[in-house]
C-alpha positions as CSV (number, residue, x, y, z in Angstrom):
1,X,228.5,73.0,110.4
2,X,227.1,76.1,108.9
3,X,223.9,75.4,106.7
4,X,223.0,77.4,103.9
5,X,219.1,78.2,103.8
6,X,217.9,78.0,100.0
7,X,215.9,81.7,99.4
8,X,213.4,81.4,96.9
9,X,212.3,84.7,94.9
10,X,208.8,84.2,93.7
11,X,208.1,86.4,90.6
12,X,205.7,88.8,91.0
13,X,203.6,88.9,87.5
14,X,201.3,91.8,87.1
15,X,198.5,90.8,85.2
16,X,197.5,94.0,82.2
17,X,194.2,94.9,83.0
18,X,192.6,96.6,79.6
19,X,190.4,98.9,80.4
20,X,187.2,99.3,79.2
21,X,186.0,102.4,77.2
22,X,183.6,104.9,78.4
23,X,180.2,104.5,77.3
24,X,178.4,107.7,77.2
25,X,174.8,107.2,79.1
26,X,173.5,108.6,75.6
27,X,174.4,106.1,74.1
28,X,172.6,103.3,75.7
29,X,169.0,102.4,75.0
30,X,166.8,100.8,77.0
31,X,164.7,98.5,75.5
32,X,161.3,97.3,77.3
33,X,159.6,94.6,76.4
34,X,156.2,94.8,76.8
35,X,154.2,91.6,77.0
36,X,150.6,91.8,76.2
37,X,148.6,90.4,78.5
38,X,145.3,88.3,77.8
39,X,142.6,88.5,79.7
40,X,141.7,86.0,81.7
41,X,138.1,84.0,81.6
42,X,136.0,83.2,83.9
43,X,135.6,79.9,85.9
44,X,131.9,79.1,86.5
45,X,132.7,77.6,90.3
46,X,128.8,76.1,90.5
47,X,130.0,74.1,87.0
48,X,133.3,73.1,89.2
49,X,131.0,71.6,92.0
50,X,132.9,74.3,94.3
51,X,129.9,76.2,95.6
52,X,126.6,75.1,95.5
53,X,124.8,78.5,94.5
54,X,125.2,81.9,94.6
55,X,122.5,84.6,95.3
56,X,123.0,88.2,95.1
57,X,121.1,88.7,98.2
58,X,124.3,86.7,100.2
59,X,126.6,89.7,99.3
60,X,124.3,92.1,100.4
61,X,125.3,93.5,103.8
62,X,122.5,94.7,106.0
63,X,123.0,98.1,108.3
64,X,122.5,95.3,111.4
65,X,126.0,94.3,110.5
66,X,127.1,97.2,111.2
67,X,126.1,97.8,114.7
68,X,127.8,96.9,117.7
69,X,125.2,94.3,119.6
70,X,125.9,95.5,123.3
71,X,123.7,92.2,124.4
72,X,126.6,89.9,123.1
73,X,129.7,92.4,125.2
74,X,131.2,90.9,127.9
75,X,134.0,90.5,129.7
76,X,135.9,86.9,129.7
77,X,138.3,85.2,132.1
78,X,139.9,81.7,133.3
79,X,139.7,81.0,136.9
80,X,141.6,77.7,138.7
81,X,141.7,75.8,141.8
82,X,143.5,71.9,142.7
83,X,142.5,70.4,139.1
84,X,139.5,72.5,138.3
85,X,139.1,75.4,135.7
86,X,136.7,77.8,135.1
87,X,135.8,79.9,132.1
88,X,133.4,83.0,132.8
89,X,132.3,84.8,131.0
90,X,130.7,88.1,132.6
91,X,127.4,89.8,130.4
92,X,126.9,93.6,131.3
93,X,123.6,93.1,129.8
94,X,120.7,91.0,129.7
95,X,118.8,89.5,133.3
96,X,121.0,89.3,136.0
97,X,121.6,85.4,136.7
98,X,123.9,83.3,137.5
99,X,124.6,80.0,135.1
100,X,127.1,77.3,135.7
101,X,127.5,74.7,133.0
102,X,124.1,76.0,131.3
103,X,122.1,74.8,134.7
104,X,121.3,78.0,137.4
105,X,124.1,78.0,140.1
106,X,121.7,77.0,143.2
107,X,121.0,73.8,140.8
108,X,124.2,72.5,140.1
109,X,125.9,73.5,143.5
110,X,123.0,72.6,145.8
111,X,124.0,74.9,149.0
112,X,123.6,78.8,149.3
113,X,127.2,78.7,150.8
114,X,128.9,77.1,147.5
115,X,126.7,79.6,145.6
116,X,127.6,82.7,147.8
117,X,132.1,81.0,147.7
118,X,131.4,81.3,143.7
119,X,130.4,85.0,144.2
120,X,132.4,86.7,147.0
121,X,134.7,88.1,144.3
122,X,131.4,90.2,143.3
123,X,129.9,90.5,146.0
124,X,133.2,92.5,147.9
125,X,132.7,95.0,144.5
126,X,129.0,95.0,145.3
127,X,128.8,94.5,141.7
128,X,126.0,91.5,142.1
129,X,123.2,93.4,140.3
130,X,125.6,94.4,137.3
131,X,126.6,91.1,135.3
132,X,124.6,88.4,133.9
133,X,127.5,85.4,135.1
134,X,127.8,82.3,132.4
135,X,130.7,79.9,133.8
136,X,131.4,76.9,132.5
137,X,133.8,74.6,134.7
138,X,135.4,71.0,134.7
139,X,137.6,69.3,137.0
140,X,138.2,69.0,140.2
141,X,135.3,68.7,143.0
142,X,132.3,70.7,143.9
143,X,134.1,73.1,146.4
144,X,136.9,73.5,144.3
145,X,135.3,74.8,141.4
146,X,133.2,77.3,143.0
147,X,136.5,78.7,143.9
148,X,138.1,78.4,140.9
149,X,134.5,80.3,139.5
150,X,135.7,83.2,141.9
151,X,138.8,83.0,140.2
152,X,137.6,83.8,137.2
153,X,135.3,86.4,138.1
154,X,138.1,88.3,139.9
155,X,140.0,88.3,136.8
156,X,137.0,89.3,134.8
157,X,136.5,92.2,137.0
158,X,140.1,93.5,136.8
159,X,139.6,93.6,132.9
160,X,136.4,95.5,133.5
161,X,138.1,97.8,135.8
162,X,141.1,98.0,136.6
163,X,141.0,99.9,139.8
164,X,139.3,96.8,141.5
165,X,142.5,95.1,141.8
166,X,144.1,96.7,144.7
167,X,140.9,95.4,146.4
168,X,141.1,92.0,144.8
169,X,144.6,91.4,145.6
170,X,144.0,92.3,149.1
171,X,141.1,90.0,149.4
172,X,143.2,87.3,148.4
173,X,140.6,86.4,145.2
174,X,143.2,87.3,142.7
175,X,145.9,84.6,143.6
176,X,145.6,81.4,142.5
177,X,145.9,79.0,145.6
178,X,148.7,76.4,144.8
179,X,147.6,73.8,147.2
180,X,147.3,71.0,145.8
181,X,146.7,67.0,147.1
182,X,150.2,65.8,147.4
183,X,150.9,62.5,145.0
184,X,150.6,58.8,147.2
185,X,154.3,57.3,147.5
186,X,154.3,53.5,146.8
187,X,154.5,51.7,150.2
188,X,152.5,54.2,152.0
189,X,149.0,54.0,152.3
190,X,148.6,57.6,150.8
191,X,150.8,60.4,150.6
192,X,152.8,60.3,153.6
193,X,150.3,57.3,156.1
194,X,152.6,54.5,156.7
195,X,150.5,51.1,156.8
196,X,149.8,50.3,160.6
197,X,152.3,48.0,162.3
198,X,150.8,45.0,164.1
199,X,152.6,43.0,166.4
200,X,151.6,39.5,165.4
């Protein structure tokens, strides 16, 4: 059987477009409307309750402002060790001492040798006679955050100059040492110490 296919012819429309006349540019006017603004008053802020006074003298600025106070400069970093962090903060002016948590170091350490672990990052720069050392730490035990003090003083001293690092690094006091205690497994005594067999 031959099957006739059905063709169907859709009829193409073309739509008149009219075109618009040319407008000359001359003959178009722009027309600006200008608004008149009013000026605007002034709020009394004291009458608001949104200050309480205002003096003069408190917009003044003094030529003190102006100046750089080289007392306040230093040079600030974050040291860390196990749990404990250190922030130091090293003073390039000002007595040369050594505060940690706003007690002196041989205070709240108690031995010369945590003391001397906090500064071996200064002391290899024989640099101990140059910074005024404010640390604040938390975390962690005694030991550990002398270290983590070091830390942070190596760091410090890279920002003061950046050619100590190559002796930092190769002192070791600019990596910060990942051991860490290992976490106790349930059914061990701590991390990895099996409870002690008995025979009876």
């Amino acid at each position: 059987m031959v099957t006739k296919e059905k063709t169907t012819k859709k009829a193409v429309v073309k739509k008149e477009t009219k075109k618009k006349p040319a407008v000359k540019k001359e003959e178009i006017e722009v027309k600006e409307e200008v608004k008149e603004l009013k000026p605007i008053e002034k709020i009394d802020l004291v009458d608001f309750g949104l200050i309480q006074s205002v003096d003069e003298d408190d917009f003044v600025l003094n030529e003190d402002d102006f100046k750089n106070n080289d007392s306040d400069r230093y040079f600030e970093a974050t040291g860390r060790r196990k749990t404990a962090t250190a922030r130091v903060r090293m003073y390039t002016k000002g007595d040369k001492v050594f505060v940690v948590n706003n007690m002196p170091a041989k205070e709240y350490f108690g031995t010369d040798s945590l003391v001397k672990a906090a500064l071996e990052s200064l002391d290899t720069m024989k640099s101990l006679d140059r910074f005024r050392v404010v640390a604040v730490v938390k975390g962690g035990g005694i030991r550990a955050q002398a270290e983590a003090i070091r830390h942070g003083i190596a760091r410090a001293l890279t920002i003061f100059n950046p050619d100590y690092r190559k002796r930092l690094r190769k002192a070791g006091f600019l990596t910060r040492d990942p051991r860490m205690k290992e976490r106790k497994k349930f059914g061990l005594k701590r991390a990895r110490r099996a409870p002690q067999w008995s025979k009876r």
